[in-house]
C-alpha positions as CSV (number, residue, x, y, z in Angstrom):
1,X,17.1,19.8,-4.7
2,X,14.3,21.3,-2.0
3,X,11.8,18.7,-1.4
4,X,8.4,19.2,0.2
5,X,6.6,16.3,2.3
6,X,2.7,17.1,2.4
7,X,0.7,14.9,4.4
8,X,-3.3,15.2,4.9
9,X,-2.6,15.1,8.8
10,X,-0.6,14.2,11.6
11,X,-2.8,12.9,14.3
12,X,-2.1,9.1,14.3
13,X,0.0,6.7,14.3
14,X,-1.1,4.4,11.2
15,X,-0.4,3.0,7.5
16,X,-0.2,6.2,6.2
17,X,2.2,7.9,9.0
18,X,4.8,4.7,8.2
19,X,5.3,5.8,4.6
20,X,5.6,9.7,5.8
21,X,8.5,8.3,8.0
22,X,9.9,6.5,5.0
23,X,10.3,9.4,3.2
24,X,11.0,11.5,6.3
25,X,14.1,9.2,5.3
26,X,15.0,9.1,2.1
27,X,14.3,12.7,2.3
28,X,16.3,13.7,5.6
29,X,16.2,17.5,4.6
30,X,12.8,17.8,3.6
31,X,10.0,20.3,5.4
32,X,6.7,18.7,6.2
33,X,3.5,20.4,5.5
34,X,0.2,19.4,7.5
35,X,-3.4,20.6,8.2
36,X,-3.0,19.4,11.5
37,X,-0.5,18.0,13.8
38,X,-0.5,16.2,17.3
39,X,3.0,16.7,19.2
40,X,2.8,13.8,21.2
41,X,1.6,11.7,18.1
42,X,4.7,12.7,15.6
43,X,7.6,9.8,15.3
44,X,11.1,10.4,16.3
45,X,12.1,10.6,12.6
46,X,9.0,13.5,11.7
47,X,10.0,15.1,14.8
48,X,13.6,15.8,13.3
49,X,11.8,17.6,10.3
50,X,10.6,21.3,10.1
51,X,7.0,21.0,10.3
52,X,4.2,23.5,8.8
53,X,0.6,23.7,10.1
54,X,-2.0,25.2,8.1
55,X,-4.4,27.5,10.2
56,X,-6.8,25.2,10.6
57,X,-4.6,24.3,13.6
58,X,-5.5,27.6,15.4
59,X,-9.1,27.3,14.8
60,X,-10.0,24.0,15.1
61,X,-6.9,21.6,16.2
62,X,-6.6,18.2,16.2
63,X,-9.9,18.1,18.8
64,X,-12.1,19.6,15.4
65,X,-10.0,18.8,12.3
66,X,-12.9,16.5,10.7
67,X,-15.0,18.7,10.8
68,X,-13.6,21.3,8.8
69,X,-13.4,19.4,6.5
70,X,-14.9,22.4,3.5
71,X,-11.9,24.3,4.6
72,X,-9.6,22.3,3.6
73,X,-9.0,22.8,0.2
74,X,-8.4,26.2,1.1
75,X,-5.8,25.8,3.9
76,X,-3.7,23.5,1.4
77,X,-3.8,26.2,-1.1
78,X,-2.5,28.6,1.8
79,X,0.7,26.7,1.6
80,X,4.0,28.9,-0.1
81,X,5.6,25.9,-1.9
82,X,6.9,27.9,-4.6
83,X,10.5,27.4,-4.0
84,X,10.1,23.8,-4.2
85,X,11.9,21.5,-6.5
86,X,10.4,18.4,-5.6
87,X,6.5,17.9,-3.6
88,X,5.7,14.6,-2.5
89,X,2.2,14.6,-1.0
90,X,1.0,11.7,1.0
91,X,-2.5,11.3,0.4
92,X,-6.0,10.2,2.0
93,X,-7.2,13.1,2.6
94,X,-7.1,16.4,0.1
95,X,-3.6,16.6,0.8
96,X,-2.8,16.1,-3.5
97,X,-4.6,19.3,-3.4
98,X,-1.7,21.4,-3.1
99,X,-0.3,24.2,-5.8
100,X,3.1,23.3,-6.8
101,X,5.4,25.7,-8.7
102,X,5.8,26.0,-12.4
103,X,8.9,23.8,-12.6
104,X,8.1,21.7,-9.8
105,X,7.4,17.8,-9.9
106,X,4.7,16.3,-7.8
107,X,4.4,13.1,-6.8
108,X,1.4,11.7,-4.7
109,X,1.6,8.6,-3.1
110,X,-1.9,7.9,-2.5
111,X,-2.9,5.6,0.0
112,X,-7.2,6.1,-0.8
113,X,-8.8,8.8,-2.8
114,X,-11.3,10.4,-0.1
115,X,-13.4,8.1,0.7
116,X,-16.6,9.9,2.4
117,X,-17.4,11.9,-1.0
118,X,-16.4,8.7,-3.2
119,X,-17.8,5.1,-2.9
120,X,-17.8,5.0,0.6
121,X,-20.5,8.6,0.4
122,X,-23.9,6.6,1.0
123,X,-22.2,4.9,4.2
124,X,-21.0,7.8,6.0
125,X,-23.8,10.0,4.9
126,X,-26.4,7.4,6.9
127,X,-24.3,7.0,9.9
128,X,-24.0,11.0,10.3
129,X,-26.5,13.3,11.9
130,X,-28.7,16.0,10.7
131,X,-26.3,18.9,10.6
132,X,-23.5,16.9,9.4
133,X,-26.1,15.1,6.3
134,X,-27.1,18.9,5.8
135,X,-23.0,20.2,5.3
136,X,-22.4,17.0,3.4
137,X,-24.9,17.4,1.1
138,X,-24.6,20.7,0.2
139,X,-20.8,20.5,0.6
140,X,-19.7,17.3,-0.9
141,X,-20.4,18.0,-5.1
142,X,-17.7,20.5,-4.9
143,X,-15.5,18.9,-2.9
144,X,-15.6,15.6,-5.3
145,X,-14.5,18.9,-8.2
146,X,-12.1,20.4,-6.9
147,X,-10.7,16.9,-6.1
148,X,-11.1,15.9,-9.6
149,X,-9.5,19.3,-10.7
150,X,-6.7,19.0,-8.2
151,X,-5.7,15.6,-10.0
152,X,-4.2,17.6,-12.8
153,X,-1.6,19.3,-10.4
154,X,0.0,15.3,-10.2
155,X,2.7,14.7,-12.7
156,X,2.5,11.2,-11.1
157,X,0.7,9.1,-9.0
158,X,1.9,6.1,-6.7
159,X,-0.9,3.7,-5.3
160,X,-0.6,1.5,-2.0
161,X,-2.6,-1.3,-3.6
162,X,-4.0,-2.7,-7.1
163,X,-7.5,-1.8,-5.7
164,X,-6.3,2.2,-5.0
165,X,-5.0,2.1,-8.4
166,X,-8.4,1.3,-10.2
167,X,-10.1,3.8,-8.2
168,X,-7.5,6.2,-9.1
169,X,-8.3,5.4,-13.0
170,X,-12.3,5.8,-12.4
171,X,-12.5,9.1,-10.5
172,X,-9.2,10.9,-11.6
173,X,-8.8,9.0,-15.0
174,X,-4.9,9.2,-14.4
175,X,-2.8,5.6,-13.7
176,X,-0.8,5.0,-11.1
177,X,1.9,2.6,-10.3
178,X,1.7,0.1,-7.0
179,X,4.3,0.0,-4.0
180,X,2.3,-1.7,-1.3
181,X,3.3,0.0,1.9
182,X,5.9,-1.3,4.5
183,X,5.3,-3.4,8.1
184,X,7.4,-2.7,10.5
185,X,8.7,-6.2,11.5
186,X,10.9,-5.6,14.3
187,X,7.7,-4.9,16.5
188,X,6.2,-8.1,16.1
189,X,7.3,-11.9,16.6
190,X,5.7,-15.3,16.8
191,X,4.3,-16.9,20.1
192,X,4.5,-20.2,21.1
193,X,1.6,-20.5,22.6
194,X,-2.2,-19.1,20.9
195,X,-5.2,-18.8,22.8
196,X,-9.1,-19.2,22.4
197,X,-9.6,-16.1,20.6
198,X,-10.0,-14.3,17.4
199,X,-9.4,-10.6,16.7
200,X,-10.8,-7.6,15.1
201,X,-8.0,-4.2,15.1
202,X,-8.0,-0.7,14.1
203,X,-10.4,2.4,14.1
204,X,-13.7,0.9,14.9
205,X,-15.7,2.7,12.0
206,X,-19.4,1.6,9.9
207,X,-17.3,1.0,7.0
208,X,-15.3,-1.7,8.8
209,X,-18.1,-4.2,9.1
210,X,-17.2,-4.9,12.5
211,X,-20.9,-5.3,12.9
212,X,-20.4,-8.6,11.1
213,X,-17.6,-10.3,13.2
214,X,-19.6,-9.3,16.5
215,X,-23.3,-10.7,15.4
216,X,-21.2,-13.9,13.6
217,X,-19.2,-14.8,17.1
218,X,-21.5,-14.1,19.1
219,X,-24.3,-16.9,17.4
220,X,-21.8,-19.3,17.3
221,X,-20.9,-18.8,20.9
222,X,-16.8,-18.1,20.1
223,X,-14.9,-15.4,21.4
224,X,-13.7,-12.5,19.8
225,X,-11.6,-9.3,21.0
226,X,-12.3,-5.6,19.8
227,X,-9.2,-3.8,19.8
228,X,-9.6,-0.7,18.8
229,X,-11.1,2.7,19.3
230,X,-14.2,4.1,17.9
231,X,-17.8,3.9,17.5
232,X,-18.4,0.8,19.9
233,X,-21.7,1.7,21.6
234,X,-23.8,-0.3,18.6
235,X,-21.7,-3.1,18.6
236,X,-21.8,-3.5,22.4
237,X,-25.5,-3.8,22.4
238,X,-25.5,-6.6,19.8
239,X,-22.5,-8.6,21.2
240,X,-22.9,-11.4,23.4
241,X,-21.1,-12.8,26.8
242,X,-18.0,-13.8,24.1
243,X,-17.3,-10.8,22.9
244,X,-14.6,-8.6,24.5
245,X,-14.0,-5.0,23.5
246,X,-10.6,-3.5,24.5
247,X,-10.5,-0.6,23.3
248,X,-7.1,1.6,22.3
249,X,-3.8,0.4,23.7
250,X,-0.3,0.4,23.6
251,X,2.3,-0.9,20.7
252,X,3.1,-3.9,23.1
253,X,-0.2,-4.6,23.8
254,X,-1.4,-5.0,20.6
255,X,1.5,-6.9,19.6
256,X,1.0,-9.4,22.4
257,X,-3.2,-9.8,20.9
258,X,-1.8,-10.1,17.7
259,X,0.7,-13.0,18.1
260,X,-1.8,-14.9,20.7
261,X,-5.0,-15.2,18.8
262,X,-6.3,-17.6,16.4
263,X,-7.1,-15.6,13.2
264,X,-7.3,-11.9,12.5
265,X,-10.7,-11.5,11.3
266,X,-11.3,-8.6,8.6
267,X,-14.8,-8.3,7.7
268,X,-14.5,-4.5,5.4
269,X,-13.3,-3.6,2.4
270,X,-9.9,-2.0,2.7
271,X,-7.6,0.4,0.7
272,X,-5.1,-2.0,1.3
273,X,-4.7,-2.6,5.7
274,X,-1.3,-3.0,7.3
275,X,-3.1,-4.6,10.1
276,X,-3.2,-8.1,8.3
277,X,0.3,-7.8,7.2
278,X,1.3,-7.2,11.3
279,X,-0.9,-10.1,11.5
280,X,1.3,-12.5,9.5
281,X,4.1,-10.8,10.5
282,X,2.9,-12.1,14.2
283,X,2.4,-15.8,12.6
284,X,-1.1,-15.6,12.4
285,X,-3.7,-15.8,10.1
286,X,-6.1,-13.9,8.1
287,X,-10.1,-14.6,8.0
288,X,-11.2,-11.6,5.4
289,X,-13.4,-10.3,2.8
290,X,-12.4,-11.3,-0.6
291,X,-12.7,-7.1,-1.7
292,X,-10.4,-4.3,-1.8
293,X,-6.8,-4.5,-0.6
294,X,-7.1,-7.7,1.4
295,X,-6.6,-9.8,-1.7
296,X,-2.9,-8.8,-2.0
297,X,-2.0,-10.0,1.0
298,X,-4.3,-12.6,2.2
299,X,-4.0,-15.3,-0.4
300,X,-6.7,-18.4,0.1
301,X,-5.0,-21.1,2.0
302,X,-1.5,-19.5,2.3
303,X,-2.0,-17.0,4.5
304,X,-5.4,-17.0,5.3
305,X,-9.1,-17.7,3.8
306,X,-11.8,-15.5,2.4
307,X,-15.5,-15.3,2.4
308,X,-17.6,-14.3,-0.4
309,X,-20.5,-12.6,0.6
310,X,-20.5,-9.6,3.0
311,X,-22.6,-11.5,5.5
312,X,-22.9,-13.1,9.0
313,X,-23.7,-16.6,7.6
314,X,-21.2,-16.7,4.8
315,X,-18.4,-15.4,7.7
316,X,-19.5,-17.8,10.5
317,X,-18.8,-20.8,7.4
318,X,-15.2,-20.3,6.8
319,X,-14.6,-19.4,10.4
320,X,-16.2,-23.2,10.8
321,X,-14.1,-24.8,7.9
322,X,-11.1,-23.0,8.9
323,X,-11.0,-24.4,12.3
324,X,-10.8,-27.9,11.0
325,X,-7.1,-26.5,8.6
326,X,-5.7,-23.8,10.9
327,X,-2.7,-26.5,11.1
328,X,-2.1,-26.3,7.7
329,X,-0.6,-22.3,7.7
330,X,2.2,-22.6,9.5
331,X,3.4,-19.5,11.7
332,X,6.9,-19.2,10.0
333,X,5.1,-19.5,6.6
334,X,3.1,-16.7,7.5
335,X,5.8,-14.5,8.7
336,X,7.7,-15.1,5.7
337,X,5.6,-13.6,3.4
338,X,5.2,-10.6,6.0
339,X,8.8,-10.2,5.3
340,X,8.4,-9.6,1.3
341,X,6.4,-5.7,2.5
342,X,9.5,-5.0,4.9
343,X,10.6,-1.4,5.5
344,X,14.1,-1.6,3.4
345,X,12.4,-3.2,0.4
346,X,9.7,-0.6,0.7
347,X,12.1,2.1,0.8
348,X,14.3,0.9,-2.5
349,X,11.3,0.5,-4.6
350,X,9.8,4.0,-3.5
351,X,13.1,5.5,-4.1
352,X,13.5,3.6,-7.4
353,X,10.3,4.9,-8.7
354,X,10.7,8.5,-7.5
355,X,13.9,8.6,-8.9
356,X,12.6,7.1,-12.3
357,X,10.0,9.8,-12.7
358,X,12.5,12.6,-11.7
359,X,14.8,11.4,-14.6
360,X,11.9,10.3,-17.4
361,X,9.6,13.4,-16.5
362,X,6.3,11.1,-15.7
């Protein structure tokens, strides 16, 4: 069997790049297809693969791959994956968008259906400028059908959360079945020792709410670390003398915040977010919104405690009340459950399921 690995693009090392290396795996003679790739950001185990650009590496690169973002469509139609027997796209961006052959199967794992021209539109189309408001309106109603269209190229689709699976079902009206993705455990362990801090991680964008977590600490006068990369400039002008914005760093780096601070706080609404589950895997806790893919993992109490209302008040009150029963979520407890999303497990139940549709035909 010739198997195909398609992912939307290589230019990170995140969520999405974990479960291309897990089926870089199970999949050890498979060729990976990409709009774009960075060398030096491509694992060990992708490294070891064949790896196809489309040409929207020539023209625009990594440096320029957002914004070519109309082109898209067309570069992953430029692949030849005609001689094919299995396709497995890995998808956040367009990459479901692909044409398999006539007796192909395709699988999409999907971590998000795109989410600047779906629910997350309005956001991204205020935070932009006038050219890019200009391309996105005029661009963005046939990009949302072609991505509708492109749905029915998917004999079956996978979901990294409950909350991508119902947003599968509203804009593609197809169902999907859930394998949260994996957390590398091996990178993170539990400290004996926590300091007077609380954390914010990952790509700093509007979406994120980090906004929240800034304005919240800085009233009450706690501190709270950045880590991250991003649009930071806003927040930096809000944030008081107690906030502390890092930036981008290195695996052990992050690890070492991660395992030292109080609480993880995780103000947006997630696909699902391997962040919290490195979290917990670190011992910590969670502080996050009770939307999207945080309610799988942070459960009230267990591993963590929610807030209702996307605001600074209703944040600054839990982070109040849960200072008075961080004691009760012990750090073991909360690596333990970080241990049901390990790597193996992930990789059984993926290959399970992928076998299951080979053999039933959906």
């Amino acid at each position: 069997m010739k198997v195909a690995l398609v992912h939307y693009w290589l230019v990170g090392t995140r969520g999405g790049e974990k479960v291309l290396d897990a089926l870089c795996e199970i999949y050890p003679q498979a060729d990976v297809y990409t709009l774009v790739a960075d060398e030096k950001k491509l694992s060990p185990i992708v490294k070891g693969h064949k790896i196809t650009t489309s040409f929207l590496q020539k023209i625009g690169g990594v440096k320029h791959y957002k914004r070519m973002l109309p082109l898209m469509p067309m570069a992953l139609e430029s692949f030849d994956l005609s001689e094919y027997d299995l396709i497995i796209s890995s998808e956040a961006g367009p990459a479901k968008g692909i044409i398999p052959g006539p007796n192909a199967r395709h699988i999409c794992y999907c971590h998000s259906p795109m989410r600047y021209i779906w629910d997350l539109y309005p956001q991204y189309y205020k935070s932009a400028g006038v050219i890019s408001r200009a391309v996105m309106a005029v661009f963005s109603p046939w990009l949302r059908t072609w991505d509708v269209t492109t749905a029915a190229r998917v004999d079956h689709f996978i979901a990294n959360s409950e909350y991508v699976a119902q947003r599968i079902k509203r804009y593609y009206r197809r169902d999907a079945v859930v394998i949260n993705p994996p957390v590398d455990l091996d990178r993170f362990s539990i400290s004996d020792e926590v300091d007077d801090y609380y954390l914010c991680a990952g790509q700093i964008t509007p979406y994120k709410r980090v906004d929240l977590a800034v304005q919240a600490f800085t009233n009450m006068g706690r501190h709270l670390v950045v880590l991250g990369g991003g649009a930071t400039d806003a927040l930096k002008k809000i944030a008081g003398p107690t906030i502390k914005f890092v930036g981008q760093c290195d695996d052990e780096t992050m690890a070492r915040y991660f395992r030292r601070c109080k609480a993880l706080v995780y103000p947006g609404v997630e696909d699902f977010g391997i962040i919290p589950l490195e979290v917990l895997a670190s011992g910590r806790p969670v502080i996050a919104y009770a939307k999207g893919g945080a309610l799988e993992t942070v459960i009230e109490g267990k591993t963590g405690r929610l807030f209702y209302e996307q605001t600074v008040s209703s944040l600054s009150s839990v982070i109040e009340s849960f200072e008075v029963q961080a004691d009760q979520m012990p750090p073991q407890q909360l690596r333990e459950f970080a241990e049901g999303f390990n790597r193996p497990k992930f990789v059984e139940r993926l290959q399970k399921e992928i076998e299951k549709c080979l053999v039933d035909g959906n």
